[in-house]
C-alpha positions in Angstrom: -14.2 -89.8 -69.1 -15.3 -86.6 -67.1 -19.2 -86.1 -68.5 -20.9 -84.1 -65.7 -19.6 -80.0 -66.0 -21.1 -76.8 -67.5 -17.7 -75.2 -68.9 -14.6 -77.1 -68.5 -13.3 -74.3 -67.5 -15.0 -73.7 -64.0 -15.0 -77.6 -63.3 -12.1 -77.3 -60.6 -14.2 -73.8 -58.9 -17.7 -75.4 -59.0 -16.6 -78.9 -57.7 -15.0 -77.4 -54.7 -17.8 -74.9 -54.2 -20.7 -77.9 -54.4 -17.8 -79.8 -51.7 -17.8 -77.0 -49.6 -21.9 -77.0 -49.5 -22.5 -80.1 -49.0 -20.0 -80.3 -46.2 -20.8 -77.0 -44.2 -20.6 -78.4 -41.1 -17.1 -79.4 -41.3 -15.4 -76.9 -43.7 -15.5 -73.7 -45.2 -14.8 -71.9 -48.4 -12.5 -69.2 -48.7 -10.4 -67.7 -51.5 -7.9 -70.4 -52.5 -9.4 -73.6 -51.1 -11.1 -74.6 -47.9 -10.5 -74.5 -44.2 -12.1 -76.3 -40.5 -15.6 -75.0 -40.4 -14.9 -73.8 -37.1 -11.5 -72.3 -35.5 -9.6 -73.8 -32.5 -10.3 -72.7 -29.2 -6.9 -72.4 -28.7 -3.5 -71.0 -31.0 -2.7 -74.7 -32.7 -0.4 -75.4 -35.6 -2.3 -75.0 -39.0 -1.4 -77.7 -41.3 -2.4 -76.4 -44.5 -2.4 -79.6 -47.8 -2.5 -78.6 -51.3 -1.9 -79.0 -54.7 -4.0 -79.5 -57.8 -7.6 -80.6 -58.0 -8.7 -84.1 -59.3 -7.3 -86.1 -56.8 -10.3 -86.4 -54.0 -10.4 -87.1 -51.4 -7.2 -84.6 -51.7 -6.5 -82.2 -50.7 -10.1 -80.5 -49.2 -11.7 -83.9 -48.5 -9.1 -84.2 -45.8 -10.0 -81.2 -43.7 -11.2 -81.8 -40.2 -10.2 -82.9 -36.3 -7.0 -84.8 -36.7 -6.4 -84.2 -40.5 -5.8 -80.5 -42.1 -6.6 -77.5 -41.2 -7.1 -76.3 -44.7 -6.6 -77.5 -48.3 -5.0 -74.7 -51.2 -7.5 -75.9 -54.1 -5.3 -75.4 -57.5 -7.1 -76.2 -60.8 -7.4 -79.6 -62.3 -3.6 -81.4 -61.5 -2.5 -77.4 -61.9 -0.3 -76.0 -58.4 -2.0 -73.4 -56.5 -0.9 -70.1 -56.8 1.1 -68.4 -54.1 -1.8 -66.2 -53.8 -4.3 -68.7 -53.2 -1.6 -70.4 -50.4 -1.5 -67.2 -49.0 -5.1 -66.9 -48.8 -5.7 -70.2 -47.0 -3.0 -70.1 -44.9 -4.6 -66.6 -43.4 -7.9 -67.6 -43.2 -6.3 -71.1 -41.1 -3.6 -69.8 -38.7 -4.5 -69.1 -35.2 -1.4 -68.6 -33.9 0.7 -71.2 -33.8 2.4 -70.7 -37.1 1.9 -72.6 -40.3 3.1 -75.6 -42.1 2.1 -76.0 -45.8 2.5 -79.9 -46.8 2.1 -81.0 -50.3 3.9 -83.6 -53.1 7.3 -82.5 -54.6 6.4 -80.9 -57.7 8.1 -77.8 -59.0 4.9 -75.8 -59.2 4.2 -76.5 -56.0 7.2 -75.7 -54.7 7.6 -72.3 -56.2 3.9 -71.0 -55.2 4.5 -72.6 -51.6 7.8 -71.3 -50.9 6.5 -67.8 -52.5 3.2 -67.8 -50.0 5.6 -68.4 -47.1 7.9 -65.4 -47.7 4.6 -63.7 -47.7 3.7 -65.0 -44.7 7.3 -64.9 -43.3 7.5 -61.2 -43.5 4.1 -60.4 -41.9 5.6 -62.6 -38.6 3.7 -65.7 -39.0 6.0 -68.6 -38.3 6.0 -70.7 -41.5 7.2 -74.5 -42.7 7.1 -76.5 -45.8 7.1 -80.1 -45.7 7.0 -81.8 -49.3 6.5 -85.7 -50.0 8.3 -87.6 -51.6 7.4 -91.4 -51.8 7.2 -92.5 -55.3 9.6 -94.7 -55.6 9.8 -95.1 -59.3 10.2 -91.5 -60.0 13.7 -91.5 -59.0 16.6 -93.9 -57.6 17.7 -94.0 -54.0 20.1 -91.8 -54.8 18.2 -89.1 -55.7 15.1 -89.1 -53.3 14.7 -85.4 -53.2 13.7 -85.3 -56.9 11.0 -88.0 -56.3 7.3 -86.8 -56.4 4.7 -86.7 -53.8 2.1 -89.2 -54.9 -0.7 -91.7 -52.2 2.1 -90.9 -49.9 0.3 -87.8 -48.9 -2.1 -89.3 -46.9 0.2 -90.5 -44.4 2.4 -88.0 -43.7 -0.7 -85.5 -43.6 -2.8 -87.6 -41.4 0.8 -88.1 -38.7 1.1 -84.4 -38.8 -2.9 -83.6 -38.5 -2.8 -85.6 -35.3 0.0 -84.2 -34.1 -0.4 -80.6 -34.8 -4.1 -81.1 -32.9 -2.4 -82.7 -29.9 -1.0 -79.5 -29.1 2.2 -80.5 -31.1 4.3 -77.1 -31.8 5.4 -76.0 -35.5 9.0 -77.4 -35.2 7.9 -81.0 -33.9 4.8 -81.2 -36.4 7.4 -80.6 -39.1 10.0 -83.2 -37.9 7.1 -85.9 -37.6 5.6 -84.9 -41.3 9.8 -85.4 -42.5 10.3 -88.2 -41.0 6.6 -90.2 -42.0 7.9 -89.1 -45.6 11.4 -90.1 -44.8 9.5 -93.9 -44.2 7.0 -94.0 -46.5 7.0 -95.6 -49.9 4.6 -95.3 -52.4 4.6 -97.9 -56.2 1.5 -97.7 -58.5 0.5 -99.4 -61.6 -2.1 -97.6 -64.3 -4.5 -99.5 -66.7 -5.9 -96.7 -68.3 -5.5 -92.9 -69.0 -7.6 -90.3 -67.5 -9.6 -87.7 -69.1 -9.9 -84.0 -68.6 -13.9 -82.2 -68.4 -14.5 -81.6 -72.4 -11.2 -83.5 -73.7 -12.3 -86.2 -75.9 -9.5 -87.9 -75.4 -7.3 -89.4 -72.3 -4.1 -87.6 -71.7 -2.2 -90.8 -72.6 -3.6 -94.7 -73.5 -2.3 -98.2 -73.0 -2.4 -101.1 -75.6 -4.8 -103.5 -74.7 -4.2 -105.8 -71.3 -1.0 -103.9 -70.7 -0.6 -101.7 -67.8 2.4 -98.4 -66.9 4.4 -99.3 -63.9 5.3 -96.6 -61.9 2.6 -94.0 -62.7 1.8 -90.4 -61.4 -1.8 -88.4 -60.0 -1.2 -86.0 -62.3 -2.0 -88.2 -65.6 1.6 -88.9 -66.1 2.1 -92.6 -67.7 4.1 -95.1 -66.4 7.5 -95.4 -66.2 7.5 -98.5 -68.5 4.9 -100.4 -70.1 4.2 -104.4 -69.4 1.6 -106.9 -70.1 -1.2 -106.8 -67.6 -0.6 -109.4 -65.5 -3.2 -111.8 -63.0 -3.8 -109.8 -59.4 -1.4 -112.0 -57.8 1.4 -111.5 -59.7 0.5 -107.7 -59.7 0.4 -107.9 -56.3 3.2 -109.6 -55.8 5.1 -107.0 -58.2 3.7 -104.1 -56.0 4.7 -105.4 -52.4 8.3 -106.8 -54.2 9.2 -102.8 -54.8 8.2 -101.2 -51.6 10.2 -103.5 -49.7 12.8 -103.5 -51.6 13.3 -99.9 -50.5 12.2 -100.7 -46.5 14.7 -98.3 -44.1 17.2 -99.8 -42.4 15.5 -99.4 -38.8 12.1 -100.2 -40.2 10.9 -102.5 -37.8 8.2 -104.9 -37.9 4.8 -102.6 -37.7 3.8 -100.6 -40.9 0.8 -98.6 -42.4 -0.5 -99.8 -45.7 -2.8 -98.2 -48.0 -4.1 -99.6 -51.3 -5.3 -97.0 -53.2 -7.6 -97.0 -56.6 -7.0 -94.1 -58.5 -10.1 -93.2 -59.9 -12.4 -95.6 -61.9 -10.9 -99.3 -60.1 -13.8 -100.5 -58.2 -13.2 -101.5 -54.8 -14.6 -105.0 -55.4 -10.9 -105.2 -57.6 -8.5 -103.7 -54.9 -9.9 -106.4 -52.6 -9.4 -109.0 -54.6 -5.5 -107.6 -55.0 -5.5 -106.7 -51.0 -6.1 -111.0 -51.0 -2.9 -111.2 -51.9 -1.4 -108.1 -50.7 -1.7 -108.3 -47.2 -0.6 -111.7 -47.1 3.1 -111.3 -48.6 3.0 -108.5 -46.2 2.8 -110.9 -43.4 4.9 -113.6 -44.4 7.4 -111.0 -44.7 7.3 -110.4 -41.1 5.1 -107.4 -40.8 2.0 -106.3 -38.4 -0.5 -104.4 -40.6 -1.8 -101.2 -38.5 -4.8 -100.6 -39.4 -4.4 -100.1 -43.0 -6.6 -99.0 -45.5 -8.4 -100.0 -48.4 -10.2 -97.0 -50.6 -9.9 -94.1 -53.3 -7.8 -91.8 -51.0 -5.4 -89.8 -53.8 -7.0 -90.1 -57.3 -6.5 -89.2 -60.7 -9.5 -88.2 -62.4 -11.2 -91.1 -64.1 -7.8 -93.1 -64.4 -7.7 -96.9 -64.2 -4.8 -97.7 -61.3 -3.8 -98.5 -58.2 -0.9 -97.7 -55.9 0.6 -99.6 -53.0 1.9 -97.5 -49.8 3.6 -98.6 -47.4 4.8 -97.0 -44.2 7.5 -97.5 -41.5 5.8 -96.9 -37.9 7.6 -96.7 -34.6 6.5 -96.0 -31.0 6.4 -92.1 -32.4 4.4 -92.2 -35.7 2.3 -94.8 -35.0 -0.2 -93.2 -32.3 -0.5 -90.3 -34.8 -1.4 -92.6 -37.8 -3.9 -94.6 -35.5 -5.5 -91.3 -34.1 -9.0 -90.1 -34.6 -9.3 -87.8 -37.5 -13.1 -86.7 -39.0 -13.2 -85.0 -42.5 -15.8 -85.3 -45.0 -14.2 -88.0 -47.0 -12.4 -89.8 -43.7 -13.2 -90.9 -40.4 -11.4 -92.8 -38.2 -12.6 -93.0 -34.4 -14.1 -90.1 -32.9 -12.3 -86.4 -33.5 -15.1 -84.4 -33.3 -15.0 -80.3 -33.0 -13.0 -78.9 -30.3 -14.7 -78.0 -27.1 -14.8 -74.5 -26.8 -14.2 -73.8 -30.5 -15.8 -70.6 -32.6 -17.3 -70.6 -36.3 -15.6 -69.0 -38.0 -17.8 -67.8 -41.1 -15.9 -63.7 -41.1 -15.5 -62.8 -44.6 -11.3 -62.8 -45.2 -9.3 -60.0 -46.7 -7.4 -62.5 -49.3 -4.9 -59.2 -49.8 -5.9 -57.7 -53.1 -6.5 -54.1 -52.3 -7.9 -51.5 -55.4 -4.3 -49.8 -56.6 -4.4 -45.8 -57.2 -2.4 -45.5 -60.5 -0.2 -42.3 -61.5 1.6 -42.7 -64.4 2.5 -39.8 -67.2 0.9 -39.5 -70.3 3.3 -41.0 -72.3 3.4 -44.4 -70.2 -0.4 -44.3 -70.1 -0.2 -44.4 -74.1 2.1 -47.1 -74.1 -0.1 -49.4 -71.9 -2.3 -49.5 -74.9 0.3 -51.2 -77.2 1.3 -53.7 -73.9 -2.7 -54.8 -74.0 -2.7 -54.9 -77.5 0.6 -57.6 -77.0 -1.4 -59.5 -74.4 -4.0 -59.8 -76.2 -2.3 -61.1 -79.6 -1.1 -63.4 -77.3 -4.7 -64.6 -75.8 -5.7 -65.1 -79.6 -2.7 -67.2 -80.3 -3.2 -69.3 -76.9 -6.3 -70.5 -77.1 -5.7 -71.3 -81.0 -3.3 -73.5 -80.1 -4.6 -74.8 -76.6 -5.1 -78.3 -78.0 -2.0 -78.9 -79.7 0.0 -77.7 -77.0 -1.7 -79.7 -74.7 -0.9 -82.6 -77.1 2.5 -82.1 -76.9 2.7 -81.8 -72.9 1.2 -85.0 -72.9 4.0 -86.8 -74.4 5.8 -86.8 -70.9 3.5 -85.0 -68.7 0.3 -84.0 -67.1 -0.9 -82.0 -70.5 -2.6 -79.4 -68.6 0.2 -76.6 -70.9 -2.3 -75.2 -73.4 -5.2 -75.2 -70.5 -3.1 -73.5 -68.0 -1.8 -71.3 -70.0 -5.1 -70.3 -71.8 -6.1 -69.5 -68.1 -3.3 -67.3 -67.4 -3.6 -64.9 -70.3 -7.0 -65.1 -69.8 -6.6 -63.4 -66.5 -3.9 -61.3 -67.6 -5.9 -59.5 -70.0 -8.8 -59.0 -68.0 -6.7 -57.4 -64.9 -4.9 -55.7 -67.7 -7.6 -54.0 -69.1 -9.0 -52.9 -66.0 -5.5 -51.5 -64.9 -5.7 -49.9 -67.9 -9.3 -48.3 -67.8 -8.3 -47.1 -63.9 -5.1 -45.3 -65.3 -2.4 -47.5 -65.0 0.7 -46.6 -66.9 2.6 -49.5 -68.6 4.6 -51.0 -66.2 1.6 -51.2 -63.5 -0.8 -52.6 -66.6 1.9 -55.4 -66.8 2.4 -56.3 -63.2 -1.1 -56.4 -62.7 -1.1 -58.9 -65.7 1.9 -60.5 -64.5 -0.1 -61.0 -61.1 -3.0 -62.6 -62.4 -1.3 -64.6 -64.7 0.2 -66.1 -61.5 -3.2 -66.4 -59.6 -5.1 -68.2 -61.8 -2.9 -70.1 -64.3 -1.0 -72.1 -61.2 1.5 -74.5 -61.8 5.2 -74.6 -62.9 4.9 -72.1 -66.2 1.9 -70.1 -64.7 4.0 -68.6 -61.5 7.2 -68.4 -64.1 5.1 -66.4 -66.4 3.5 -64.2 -63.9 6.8 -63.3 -62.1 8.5 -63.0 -65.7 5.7 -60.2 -67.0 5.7 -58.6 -63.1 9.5 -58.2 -63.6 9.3 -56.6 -67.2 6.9 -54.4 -65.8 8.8 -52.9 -63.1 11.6 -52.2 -65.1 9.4 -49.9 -68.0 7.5 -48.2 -65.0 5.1 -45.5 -65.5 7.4 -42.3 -65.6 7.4 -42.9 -69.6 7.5 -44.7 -73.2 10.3 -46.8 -73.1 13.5 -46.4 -75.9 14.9 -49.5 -77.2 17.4 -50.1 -74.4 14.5 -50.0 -72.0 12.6 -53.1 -73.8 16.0 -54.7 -74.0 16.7 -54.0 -69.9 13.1 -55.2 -69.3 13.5 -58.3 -71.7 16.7 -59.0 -69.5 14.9 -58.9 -66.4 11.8 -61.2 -67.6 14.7 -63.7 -68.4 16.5 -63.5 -65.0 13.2 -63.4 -63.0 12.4 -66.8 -64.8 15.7 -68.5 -64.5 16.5 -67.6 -60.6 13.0 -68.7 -60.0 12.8 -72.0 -61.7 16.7 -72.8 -61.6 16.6 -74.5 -65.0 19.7 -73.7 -67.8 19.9 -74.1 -71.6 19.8 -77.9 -72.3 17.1 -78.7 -69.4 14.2 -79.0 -72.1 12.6 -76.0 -70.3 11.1 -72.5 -71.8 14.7 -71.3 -70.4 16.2 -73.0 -73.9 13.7 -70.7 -76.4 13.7 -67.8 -73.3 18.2 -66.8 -73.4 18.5 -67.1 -77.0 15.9 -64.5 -77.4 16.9 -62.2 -74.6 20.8 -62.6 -76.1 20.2 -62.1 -79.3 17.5 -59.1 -78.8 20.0 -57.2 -76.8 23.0 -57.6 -79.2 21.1 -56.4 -81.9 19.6 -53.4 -80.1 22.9 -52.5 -79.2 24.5 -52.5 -82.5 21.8 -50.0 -83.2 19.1 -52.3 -84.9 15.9 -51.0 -84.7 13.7 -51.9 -81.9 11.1 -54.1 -84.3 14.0 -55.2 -86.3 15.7 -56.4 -83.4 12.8 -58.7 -81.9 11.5 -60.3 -84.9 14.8 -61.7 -85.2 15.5 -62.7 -81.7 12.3 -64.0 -82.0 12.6 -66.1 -85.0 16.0 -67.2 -83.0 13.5 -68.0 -80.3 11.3 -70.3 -82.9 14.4 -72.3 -83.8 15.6 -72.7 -80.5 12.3 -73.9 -79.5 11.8 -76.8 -82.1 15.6 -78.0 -81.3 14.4 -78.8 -77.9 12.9 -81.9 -79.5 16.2 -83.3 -79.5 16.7 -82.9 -75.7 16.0 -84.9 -73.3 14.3 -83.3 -70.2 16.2 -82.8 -66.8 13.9 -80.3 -64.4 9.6 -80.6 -64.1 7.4 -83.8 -64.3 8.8 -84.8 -67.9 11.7 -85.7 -66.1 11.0 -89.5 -65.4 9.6 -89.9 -68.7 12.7 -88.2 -70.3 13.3 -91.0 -72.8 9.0 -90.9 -74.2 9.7 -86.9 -74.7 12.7 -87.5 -77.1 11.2 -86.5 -80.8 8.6 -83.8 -79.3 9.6 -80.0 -79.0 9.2 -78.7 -74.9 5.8 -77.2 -74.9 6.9 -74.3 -72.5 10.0 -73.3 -74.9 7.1 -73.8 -77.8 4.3 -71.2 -76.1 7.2 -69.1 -75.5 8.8 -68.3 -78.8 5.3 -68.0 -80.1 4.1 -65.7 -77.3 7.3 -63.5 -78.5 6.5 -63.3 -81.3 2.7 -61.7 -81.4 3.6 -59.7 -78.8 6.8 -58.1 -80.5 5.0 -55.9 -83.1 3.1 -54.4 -80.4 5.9 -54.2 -77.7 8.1 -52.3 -80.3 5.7 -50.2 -82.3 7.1 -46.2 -82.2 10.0 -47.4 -79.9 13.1 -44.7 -80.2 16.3 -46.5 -80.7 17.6 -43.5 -78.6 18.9 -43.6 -75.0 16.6 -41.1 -73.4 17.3 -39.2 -70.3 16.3 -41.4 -67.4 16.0 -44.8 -69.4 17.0 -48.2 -68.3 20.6 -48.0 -69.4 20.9 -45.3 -67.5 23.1 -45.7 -64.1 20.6 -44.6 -61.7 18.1 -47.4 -63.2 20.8 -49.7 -64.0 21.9 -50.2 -60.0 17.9 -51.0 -58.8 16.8 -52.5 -62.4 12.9 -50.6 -61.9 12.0 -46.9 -63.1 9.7 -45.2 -61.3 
């Protein structure tokens, strides 16, 4: 259990703060995470790691000669936000473009791919290169949906090495793919971890038994078994990473055996004496491998067994120097000829002049009001929501998104104090929902509230067709974002029953409060049938058959979000089409209002 932190809630921001001290020499903090201390002498390739905190030495303890050139920090197991990407990613490239590297998890993905549009349309040259190792997240068949777990290490210490060689963006990118393409990752947990303040670990094991197949986000194993000796655990681990060897292998491979947390070294040696030999008798030449906490999970009792394929390519870059707080291997040291680099960085957020009429301005008031019913409701029900997440994933839900409408009220409020009419006071929400929630629902939400704000713009008080336009395009925002459907076990399945049945109803004529408390008692129902489903997109996934019997938290948050925020939303709302509204054809064909 987690037992040294002031608020939980700034454990993930002080941590990397008191990292970034203590190691001043070799990195430095900026908005979103940590880069190199000091900035090549030369344009390189910046390889830029990332994802959630709580798994030190990743992502920041990796920074340094021959490793990253920056880590995006998110919160605890939480993705970045494209914002924070962005951030790092500026304050790292030198001009030789930019290749963000990080596990395969939807969050991740989403804030990622957003930061490199960003980037993309400012001319920096930009890459993504996800891992996907974990070989018990998904068959053969479906590698692409696997997730990025102790893998990580690998493919970001091959492209590290590579990108500091001199390496250009397109060949660091095909030697990060193809490390992944050749690495495979199994683990094995004994024990749950805990979050700072929970008094409880996110999930528990019976007595001597042990989940097969775990994640480093807190996720249990894929199946539970009787703890077994460390020989026959070994023997279990090395058994499932060959079994999944490439066909042109060959005989040399990079092993790590990593303790996720709270398994003492003294333990993974006793399981590397049997390890290493099976490795061996199976025809292999260990290169230098590794023995160590190098992707953790909080506090969580496990270990994971990686394993990867080297040839004549890969294998100088996994041998070469590298020198980062948590890692050194030979001697990388700072480039000759290399400048500090301590220049305060523009992250992007610039102070927004607001004009808005009257009208809007008055009806900013009621969209605060919603967000903050909805803050109220949140943090009521963080717990129980993080309860349920933790069924069949990380159960970070109720923390996260206590974060993001934490943030979206505050920005909200001072959108609102500097003039802002309603449509800016809800992209400004939207936008800081995004930014400091993180993860899968965080970026969902923010782009969701950023697009329902766009459409009421700030030339007036909407009519009922204008919530029902903007309610539209929340839903589509959401949907060609995330890519989930009805039946996925997603927010999606409490999201288009409310959207459908709000819009019928306003326009049959129903008025505009009428009209949402019933879509949003739809919403409700929708929500607790979800329980029934079994989930097919985000990390419940591979634990689809332990979330059968619990309602999706996302589709849950959702429908009770709605439903706070409806009396407030559609409070003096004319059921008339005004001049200029949303159904109008000259709003209709760009989907905004001015």
């Amino acid at each position: 259990m987690t037992k040294i932190f002031n608020d939980p809630a700034d454990f993930a921001e002080e941590a990397l703060a008191g990292f970034c001290d203590l190691h001043s020499g070799l990195v430095r903090q900026v908005p979103g995470g940590a880069v190199r201390r000091h900035r090549p002498a030369q344009p390189k390739v910046a390889v830029i790691a990332g994802g959630g905190s709580g798994h030190y030495p990743a992502f920041a303890g990796l920074i340094g000669p021959g490793f990253a050139d920056g880590a995006v920090v998110g919160n605890i197991f939480t993705s970045p936000s494209a914002q924070q990407a962005y951030s790092v990613a500026k304050a790292a490239e030198s001009g030789g473009g930019v290749v963000f590297t990080y596990g395969n998890y939807a969050g991740d993905v989403m804030n990622f791919g957003m930061a490199s549009e960003r980037l993309a349309a400012e001319g920096i040259r930009v890459e993504n290169v996800l891992v996907t190792d974990d070989v018990a997240s998904a068959p053969p068949s479906e590698i692409s949906k696997r997730r990025g777990i102790a893998g990580d290490f690998t493919v970001f210490k091959v492209m590290g090495a590579a990108a500091d060689s001199g390496a250009d963006l397109a060949e660091v990118v095909r030697l990060g793919r193809k490390a992944n393409d050749r690495t495979r990752t199994i683990g094995s947990a004994f024990a749950g971890c805990t979050f700072p303040g929970a008094d409880a670990p996110l999930f528990t094991l019976k007595d001597k038994e042990m989940g097969l197949g775990l994640g480093i986000h807190g996720e249990p194993g894929l199946f539970d078994t009787a703890l077994p000796p460390a020989a026959d655990l070994g023997r279990e681990l090395v058994s499932r990473a060959l079994a999944e060897a490439p066909e042109d292998g060959g005989d040399r491979i990079a092993v790590i055996l990593n303790g996720l947390g709270s398994t003492k070294h003294e333990e993974l040696f006793v399981l590397w004496r049997t390890v290493a030999p099976l490795l061996r008798e199976a025809g292999y030449t260990l290169v230098m491998p590794e023995v160590g906490e190098l992707v953790t999970s909080l506090d969580m009792a496990g270990v994971s067994l990686t394993v990867t394929w080297l040839d004549d390519e890969l294998e100088p870059w996994w041998a070469a120097p590298a020198e980062t707080p948590a890692y050194r291997r030979g001697s990388a040291g700072v480039q000759s000829g290399a400048a500090s680099a301590d220049e305060e960085y523009d992250a992007g957020h610039a102070s927004s002049v607001f004009e808005a009429t009257e009208a809007s301005r008055g009806y900013a008031a009621q969209c605060l009001a919603a967000l903050e019913s909805a803050r109220d409701s949140l943090h009521a029900a963080e717990g129980w929501l993080g309860d349920m997440d933790a069924v069949a994933g990380d159960g970070d839900h109720g923390r996260g998104m206590v974060r993001g409408i934490d943030a979206a009220v505050s920005d909200a409020r001072d959108a609102k104090t500097r003039g802002a009419g309603a449509g800016a006071v809800l992209v400004a929400a939207g936008d800081a929902w995004a930014d400091k929630a993180g993860g899968t629902s965080g970026v969902l939400w923010g782009a969701g509230l950023r697009a329902f704000g766009e459409v009421l713009g700030n030339s007036d008080a909407p009519a009922s067709a204008d919530l029902a336009v903007a309610v539209d395009a929340f839903a589509g925002r959401i949907t060609g974002l995330g890519k989930a459907e009805p039946g996925d076990k997603t927010m999606v399945d409490a999201l288009l029953p409310f959207a459908a049945r709000f819009r019928g109803l306003v326009s049959d004529g129903v008025p505009a409060s009428e009209a949402w408390a019933a879509a949003a008692r739809d919403a409700d129902s929708a929500a607790a049938a979800t329980a029934s489903l079994r989930p097919l997109k985000g990390r419940a996934r591979p634990l689809a058959d332990k979330s059968l019997g619990t309602a999706d938290p996302g589709a849950t948050s959702l429908a009770m979000i709605f439903a706070v925020m409806g009396p407030h939303f559609t409070r003096a709302v004319s059921a008339a089409y005004t001049a200029g509204s949303a159904h109008s054809p000259e709003v209709q064909q760009t989907g905004a209002r001015s």
